[in-house]
GUKOLKE-971162 format. One line per 2 residues: number of its first residue (from 0); their letters; for each residue x, y, z of C-alpha. Coordinates in nm, 4 decimals. Layout:
NUM> A> X:Y:Z | ...
***
This chain:
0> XX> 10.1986:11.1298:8.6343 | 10.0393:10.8460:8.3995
2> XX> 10.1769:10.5042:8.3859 | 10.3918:10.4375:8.1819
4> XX> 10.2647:10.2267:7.8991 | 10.5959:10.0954:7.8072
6> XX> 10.6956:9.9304:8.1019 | 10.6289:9.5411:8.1308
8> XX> 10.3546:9.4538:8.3661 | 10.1721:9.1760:8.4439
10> XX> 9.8984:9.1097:8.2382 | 9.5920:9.1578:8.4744
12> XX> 9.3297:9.1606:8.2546 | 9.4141:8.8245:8.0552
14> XX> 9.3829:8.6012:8.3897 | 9.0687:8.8202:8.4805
16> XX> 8.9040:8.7179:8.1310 | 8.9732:8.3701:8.2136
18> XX> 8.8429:8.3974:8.5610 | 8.5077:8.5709:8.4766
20> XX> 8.3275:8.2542:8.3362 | 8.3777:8.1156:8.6812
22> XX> 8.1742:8.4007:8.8230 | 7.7993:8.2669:8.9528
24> XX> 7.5737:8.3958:9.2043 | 7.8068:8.2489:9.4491
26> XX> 8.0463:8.4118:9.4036 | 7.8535:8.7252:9.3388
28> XX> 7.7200:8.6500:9.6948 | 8.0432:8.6310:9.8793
30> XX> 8.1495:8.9359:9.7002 | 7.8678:9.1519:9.8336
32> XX> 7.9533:8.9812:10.1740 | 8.2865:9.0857:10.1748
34> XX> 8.1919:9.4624:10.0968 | 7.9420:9.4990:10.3126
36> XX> 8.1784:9.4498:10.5394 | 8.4789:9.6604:10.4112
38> XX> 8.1748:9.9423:10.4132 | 8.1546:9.9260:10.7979
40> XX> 7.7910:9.9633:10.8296 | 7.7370:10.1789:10.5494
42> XX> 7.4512:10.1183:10.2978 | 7.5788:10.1842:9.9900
44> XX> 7.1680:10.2190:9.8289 | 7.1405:10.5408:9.6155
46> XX> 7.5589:10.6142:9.6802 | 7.8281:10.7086:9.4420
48> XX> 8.0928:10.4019:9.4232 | 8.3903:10.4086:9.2661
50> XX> 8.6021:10.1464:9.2026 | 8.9573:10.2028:9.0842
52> XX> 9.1298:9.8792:8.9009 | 8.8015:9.6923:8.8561
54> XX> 8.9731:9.3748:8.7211 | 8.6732:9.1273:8.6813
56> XX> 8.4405:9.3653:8.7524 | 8.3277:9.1248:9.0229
58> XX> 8.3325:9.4409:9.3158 | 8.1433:9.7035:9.0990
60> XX> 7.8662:9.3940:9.0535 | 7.8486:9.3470:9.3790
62> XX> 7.8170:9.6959:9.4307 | 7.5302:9.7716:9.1876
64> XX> 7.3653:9.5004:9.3325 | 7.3928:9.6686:9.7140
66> XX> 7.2164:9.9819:9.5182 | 7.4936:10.1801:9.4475
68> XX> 7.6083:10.3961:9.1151 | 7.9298:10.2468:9.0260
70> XX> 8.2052:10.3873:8.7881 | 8.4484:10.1296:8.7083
72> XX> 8.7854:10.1976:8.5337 | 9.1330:10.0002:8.5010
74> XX> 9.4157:10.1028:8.3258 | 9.3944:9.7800:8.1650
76> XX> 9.2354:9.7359:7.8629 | 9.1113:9.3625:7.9111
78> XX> 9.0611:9.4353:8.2562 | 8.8246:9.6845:8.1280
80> XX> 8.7043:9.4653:7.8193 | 8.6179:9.2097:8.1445
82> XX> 8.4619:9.4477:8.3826 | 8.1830:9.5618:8.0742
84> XX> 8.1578:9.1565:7.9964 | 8.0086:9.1288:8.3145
86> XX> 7.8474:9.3919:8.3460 | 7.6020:9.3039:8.0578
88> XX> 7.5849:8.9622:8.1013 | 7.4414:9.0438:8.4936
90> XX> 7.3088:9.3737:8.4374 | 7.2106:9.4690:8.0633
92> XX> 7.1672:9.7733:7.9827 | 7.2189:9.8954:8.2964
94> XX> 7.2744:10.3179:8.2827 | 7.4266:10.3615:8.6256
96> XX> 7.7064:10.1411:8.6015 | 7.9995:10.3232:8.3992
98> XX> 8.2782:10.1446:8.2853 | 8.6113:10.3251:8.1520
100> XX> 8.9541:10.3001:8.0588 | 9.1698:10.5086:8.2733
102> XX> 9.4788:10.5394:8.5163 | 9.4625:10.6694:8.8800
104> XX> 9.7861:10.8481:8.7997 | 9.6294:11.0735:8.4993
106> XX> 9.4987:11.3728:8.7046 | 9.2987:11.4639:8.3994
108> XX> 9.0887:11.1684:8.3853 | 9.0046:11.1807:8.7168
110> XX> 8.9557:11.5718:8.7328 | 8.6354:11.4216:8.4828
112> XX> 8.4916:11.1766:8.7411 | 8.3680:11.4292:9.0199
114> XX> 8.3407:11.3125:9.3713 | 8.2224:10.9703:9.5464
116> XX> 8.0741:10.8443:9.8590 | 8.2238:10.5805:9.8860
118> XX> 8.6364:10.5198:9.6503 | 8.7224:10.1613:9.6319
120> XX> 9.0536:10.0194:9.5513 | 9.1257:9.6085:9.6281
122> XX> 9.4705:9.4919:9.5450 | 9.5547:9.7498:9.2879
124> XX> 9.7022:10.0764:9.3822 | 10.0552:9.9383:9.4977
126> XX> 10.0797:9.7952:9.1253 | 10.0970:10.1335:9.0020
128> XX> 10.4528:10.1738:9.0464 | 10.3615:10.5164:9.2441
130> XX> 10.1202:10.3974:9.5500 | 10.2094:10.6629:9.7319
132> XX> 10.0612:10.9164:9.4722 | 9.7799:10.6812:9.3542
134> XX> 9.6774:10.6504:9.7170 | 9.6275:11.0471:9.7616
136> XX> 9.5029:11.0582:9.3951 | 9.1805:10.8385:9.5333
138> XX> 9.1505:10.9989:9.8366 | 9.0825:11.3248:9.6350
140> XX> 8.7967:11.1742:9.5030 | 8.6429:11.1106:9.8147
142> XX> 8.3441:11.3454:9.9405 | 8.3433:11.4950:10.2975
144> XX> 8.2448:11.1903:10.5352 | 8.3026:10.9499:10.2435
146> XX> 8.4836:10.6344:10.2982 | 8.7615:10.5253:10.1200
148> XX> 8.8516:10.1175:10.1054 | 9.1814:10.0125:9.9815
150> XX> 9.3655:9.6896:10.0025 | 9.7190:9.7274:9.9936
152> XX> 9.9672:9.4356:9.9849 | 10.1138:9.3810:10.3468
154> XX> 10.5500:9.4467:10.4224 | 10.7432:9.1089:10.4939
156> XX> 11.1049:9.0357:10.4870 | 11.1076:8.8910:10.1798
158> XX> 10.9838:9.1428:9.9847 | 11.2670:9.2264:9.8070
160> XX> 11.3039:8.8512:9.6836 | 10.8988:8.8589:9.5802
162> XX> 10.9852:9.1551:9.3768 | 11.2572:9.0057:9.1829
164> XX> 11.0140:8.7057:9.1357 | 10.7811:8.9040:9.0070
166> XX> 11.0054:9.1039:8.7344 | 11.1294:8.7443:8.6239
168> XX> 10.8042:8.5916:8.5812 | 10.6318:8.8933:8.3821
170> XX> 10.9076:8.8375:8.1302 | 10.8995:8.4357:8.1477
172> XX> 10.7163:8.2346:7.8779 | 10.3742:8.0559:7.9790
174> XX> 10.5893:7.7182:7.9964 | 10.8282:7.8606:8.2539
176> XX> 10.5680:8.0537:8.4174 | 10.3440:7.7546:8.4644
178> XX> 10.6798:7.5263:8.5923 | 10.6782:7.8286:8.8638
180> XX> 10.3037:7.8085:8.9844 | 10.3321:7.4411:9.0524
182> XX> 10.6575:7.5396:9.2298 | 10.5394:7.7636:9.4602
184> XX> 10.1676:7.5526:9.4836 | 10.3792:7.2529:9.6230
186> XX> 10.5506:7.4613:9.8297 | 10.2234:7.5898:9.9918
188> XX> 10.0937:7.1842:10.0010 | 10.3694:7.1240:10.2112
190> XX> 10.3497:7.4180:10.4603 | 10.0473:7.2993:10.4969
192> XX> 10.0807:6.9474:10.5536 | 10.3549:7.0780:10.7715
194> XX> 10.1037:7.2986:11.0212 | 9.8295:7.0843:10.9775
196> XX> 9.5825:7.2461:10.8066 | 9.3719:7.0990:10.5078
198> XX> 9.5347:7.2396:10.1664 | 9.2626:7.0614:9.9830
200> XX> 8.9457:7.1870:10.1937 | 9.1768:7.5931:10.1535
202> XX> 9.1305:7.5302:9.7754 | 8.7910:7.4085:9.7394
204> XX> 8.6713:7.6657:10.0048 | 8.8565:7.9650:9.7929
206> XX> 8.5360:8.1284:9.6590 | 8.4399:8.2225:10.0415
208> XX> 8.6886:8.4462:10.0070 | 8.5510:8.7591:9.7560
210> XX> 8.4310:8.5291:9.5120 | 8.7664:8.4760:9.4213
212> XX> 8.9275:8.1585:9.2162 | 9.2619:7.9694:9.3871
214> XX> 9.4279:7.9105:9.0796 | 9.3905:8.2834:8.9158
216> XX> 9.4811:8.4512:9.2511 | 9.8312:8.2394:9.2376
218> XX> 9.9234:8.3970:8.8675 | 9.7713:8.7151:8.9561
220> XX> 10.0586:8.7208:9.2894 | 10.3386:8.5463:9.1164
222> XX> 10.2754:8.8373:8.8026 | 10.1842:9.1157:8.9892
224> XX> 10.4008:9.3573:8.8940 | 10.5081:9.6640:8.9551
226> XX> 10.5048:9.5545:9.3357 | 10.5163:9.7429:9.6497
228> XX> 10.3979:9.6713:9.9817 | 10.3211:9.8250:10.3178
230> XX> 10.2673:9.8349:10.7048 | 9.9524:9.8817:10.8742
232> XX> 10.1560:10.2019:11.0507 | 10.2891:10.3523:10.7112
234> XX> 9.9448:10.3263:10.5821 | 9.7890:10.4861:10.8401
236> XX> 10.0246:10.7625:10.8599 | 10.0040:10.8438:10.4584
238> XX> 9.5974:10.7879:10.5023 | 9.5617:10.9940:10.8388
240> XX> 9.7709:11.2323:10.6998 | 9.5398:11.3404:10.4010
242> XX> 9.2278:11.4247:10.5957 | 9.1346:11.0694:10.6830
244> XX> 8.9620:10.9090:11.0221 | 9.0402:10.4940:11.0817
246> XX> 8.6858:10.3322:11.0670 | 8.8319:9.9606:11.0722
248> XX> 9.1703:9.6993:10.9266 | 9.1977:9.3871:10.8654
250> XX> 9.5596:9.3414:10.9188 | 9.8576:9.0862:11.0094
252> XX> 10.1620:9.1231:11.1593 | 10.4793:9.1710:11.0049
254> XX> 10.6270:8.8052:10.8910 | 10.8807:8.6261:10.7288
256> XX> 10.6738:8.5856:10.3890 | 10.7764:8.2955:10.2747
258> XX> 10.4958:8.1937:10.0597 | 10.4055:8.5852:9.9928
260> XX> 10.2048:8.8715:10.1695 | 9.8540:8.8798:10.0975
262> XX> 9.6730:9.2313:10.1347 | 9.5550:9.4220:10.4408
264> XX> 9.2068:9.5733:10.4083 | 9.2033:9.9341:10.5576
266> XX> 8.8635:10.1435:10.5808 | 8.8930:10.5420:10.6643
268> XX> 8.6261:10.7883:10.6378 | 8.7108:11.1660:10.4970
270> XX> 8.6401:11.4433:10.7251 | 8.3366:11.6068:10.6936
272> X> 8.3699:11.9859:10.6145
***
């Protein structure tokens, strides 16, 4: 199966172009940070790394800079225009970072790739409109004892609304869609206010999470669509059931999801032969 090109999606690659001026050492830091730990202890020096939807390209940096030999590829065309930006602005002329246009669904791209120590996939597979398949289409890729990372968005009882929001808003102009994110930004100020907790200090702390920027990660949820989401158990049934050890989550409980999901960070390791 590839996806299907004619189907309206949310335009990934547009907010990722915008976000990638932001990116500074940083937030090239906090990336690293954040995949040393999704890597469990592994040190990535000399590996094979893929990374499968690299959006910004901010991961496979981060990755390259750990020591690893990263191929990068998004089905997205400025998602991949993005991911090479960075790439030679940080590391010019670099030979062992690839970058390539390509779907996790087309089994004949990927039958090209070979195998990889270490398949990384953060927010991106359940977008495919077949997560399911895209998840066992990665963990092919993985070699015996290799670890596969994938951040899948997280089931709530409101994901049936979230998906409607999300079909309306890929087909909303930039004026409605805008009206929408201050919508759903107030709403968040006030849950906040409500429990609390310091909205402003969330905001101006953001980057400490991935390197990431507030204000793209709210269009990137509000758009992200195709949508589908998860439990910890379901994933670890599909995950476990293709050959696949637990190494370590990072995972929430089932909720109400009011103000959206967020992603659960799994980490399995492929059996050895």
């Amino acid at each position: 199966m590839v996806e299907d090109p004619g189907e309206r999606r949310f335009g990934f690659g547009r907010n990722w172009l915008e976000f990638a001026d932001l990116v500074d050492e940083h937030r090239i830091a906090e990336a690293e940070r954040s995949l040393r730990t999704l890597c469990a202890g592994t040190n990535l020096e000399g590996l094979r790394f893929l990374d499968i939807g690299s959006g910004s390209g901010l991961s496979s940096l981060a990755a390259r800079r750990l020591g690893a030999k990263v191929v990068s590829f998004d089905y997205d065309a400025d998602s991949v225009a993005c991911t090479g930006r960075l790439r030679d602005r940080f590391r010019p002329g670099d030979e062992d970072w690839r970058v390539d246009q390509g779907s996790i669904l087309d089994r004949d791209y990927l039958a090209g790739l070979g195998a990889f120590d270490v398949v990384y996939s953060w927010g991106v597979l359940h977008h495919t409109g077949a997560m399911s398949e895209a998840i066992g289409n990665a963990a092919d890729l993985v070699v015996p004892g290799g670890l596969l990372i994938v951040a899948l968005y997280r089931k709530t009882r409101l994901c049936r609304l979230w998906t409607a929001e999300k079909r309306w808003y890929v087909q909303a102009s930039p004026a409605a869609q805008q009206r929408a994110r201050r919508l759903y930004v107030a709403a968040m100020r006030l849950a906040y206010r409500v429990a609390g907790r310091d909205f402003a200090g969330h905001v101006a702390s953001y980057a400490s999470m991935r390197g990431m920027s507030f204000w793209h990660d709210v269009h990137d949820w509000m758009g992200g669509y195709p949508y589908v989401s998860i439990t910890p158990r379901e994933a670890d049934s599909l995950v476990s059931g293709l050959g696949f050890a637990h190494v370590k989550s990072w995972t929430r409980g089932y909720s109400m999801g009011l103000l959206g999901s967020g992603c659960d960070e799994y980490t399995y390791r492929r059996a050895k032969a």
